[in-house]
C-alpha positions in Angstrom: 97.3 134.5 142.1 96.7 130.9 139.9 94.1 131.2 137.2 91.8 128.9 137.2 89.7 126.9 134.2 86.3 126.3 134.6 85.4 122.8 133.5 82.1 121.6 132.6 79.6 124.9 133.4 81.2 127.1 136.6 80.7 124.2 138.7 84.0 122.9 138.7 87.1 125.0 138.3 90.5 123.8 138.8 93.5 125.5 139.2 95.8 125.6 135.9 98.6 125.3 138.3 100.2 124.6 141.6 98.5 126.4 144.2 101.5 125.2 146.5 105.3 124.7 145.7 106.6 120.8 146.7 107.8 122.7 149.8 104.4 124.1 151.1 103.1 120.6 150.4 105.4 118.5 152.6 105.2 121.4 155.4 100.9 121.0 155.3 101.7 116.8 155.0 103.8 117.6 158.8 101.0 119.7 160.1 98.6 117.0 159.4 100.5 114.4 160.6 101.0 116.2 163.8 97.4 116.5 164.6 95.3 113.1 166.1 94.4 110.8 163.5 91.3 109.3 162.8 89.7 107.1 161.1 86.9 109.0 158.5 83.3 108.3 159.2 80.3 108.9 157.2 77.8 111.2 157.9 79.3 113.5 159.4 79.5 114.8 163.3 80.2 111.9 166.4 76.9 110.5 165.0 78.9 109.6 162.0 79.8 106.0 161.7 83.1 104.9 159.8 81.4 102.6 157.0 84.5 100.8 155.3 81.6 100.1 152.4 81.6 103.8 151.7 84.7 105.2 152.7 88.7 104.1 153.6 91.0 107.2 155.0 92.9 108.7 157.7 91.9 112.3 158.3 93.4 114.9 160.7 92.3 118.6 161.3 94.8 121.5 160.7 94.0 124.3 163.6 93.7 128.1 161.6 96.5 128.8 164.0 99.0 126.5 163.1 99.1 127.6 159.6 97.8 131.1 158.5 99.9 131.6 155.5 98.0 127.5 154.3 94.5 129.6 155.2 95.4 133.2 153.7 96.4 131.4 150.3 93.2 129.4 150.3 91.5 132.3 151.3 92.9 134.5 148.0 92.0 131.8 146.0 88.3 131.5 146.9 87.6 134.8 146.3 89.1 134.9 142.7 87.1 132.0 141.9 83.5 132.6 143.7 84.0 136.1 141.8 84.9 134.2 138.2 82.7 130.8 138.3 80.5 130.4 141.4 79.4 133.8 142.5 77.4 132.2 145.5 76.3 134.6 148.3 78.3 135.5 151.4 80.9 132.4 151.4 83.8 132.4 153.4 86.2 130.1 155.1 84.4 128.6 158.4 85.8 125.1 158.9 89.6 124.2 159.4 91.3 121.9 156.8 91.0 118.5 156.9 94.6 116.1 155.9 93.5 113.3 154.4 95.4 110.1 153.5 94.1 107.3 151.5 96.2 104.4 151.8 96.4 101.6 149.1 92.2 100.3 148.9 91.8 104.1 150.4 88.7 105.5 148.8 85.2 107.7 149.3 82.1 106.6 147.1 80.0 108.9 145.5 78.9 111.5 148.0 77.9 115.6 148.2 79.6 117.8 151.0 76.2 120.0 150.7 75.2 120.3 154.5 71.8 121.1 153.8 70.1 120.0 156.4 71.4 122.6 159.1 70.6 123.2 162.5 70.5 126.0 164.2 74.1 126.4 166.1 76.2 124.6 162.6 78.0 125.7 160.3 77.0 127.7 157.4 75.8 126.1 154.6 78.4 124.3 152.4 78.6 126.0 149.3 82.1 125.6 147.7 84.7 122.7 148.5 88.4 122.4 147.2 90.8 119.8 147.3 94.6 120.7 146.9 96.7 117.6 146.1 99.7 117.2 148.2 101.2 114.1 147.0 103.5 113.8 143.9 101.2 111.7 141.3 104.2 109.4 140.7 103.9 108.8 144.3 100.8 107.1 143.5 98.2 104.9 140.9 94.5 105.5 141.2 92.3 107.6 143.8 91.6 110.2 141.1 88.4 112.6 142.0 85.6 111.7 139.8 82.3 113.8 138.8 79.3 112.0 137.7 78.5 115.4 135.5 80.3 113.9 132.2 81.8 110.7 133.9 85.4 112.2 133.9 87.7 112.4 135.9 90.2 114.8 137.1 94.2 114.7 137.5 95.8 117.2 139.4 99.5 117.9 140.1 101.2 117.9 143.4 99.9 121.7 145.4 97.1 122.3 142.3 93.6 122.6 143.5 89.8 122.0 142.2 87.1 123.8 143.7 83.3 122.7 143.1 79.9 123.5 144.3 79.4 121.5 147.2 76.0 120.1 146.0 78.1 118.5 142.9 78.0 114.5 143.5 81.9 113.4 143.6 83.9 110.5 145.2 87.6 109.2 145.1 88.2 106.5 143.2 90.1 103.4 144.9 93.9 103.9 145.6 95.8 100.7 143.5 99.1 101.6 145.2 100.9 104.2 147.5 99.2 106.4 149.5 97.2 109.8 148.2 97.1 112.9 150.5 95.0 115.8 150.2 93.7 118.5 151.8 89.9 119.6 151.7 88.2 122.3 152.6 84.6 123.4 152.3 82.9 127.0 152.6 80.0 127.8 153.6 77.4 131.1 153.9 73.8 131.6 153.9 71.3 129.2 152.6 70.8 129.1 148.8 68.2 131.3 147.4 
């Protein structure tokens, strides 16, 4: 299991290393690439409209099937970490990963993943995101994942994760050359007491 270090209150904790060797990443980079692409939209849902004022990427979905070992790792490492920083009620994993690929202008403004307003027949509540870096970082400039808790920012290496609370406001900064891929996941339980 990766250690993590809190950053910032138990908010945030990162990973203080690869949660994925070079190999693992190119394998999930396939996976994603072999599922339909789309463009991102905003808000969520086929209501969700894709606002290029708010957010540029290619996303795909990877089906729990096609990669358990991807899910079972994940899986491990929420549990270490909702025990050490969050210690939120009854989260699991209840959405598939979603690839995402920001190319050169790529970006996502500042935004929560907090799906608060649930209705009956969705998914838990959002309580915990991650986002696993796939790329190499010399692969390319920009499209770091910013916090507006203490304006910083935060660099990760190629397969090393962050997970946050879902109600933390974040965005990815503009891609200035290459492309960035990532994977993100969110998971969710009961409503917040």
């Amino acid at each position: 299991m990766i250690p993590f270090i809190p950053q910032w209150q138990s908010y945030i904790a990162t990973t203080t290393g690869p949660m994925f060797t070079p190999e693992q990443c190119k394998l999930i980079i396939n996976a994603g690439h072999q599922q339909k692409p789309e463009q991102a939209k905003v808000g969520g849902g086929k209501d969700g409209k894709h606002d290029t004022k708010k957010r540029v990427t290619t996303i795909s979905w990877i089906p729990f099937a096609k990669m358990p070992e991807m899910y079972k790792t994940i899986e491990n490492q929420l549990s270490i970490v909702n025990l050490n920083h969050f210690m939120f009620d009854g989260v699991r994993l209840t959405e598939p990963a979603q690839f995402t690929e920001y190319p050169k202008r790529g970006f996502y403004d500042w935004h929560m993943d907090l799906n608060a307003f649930g209705q009956t027949g969705q998914h838990p509540i959002r309580k915990i995101s991650m986002t696993c870096l796939l790329s190499d970082p010399s692969e390319f400039e920009g499209g770091d994942l910013a916090f507006d808790e203490k304006g910083q920012n935060i660099k990760l290496q190629q397969g090393q994760a962050v997970f946050f609370a879902s109600f933390m406001k974040h965005r990815v900064e503009p891609v200035k050359k290459g492309v960035r891929r990532s994977l993100v996941m969110w998971f969710g339980g009961p409503p917040f007491k």
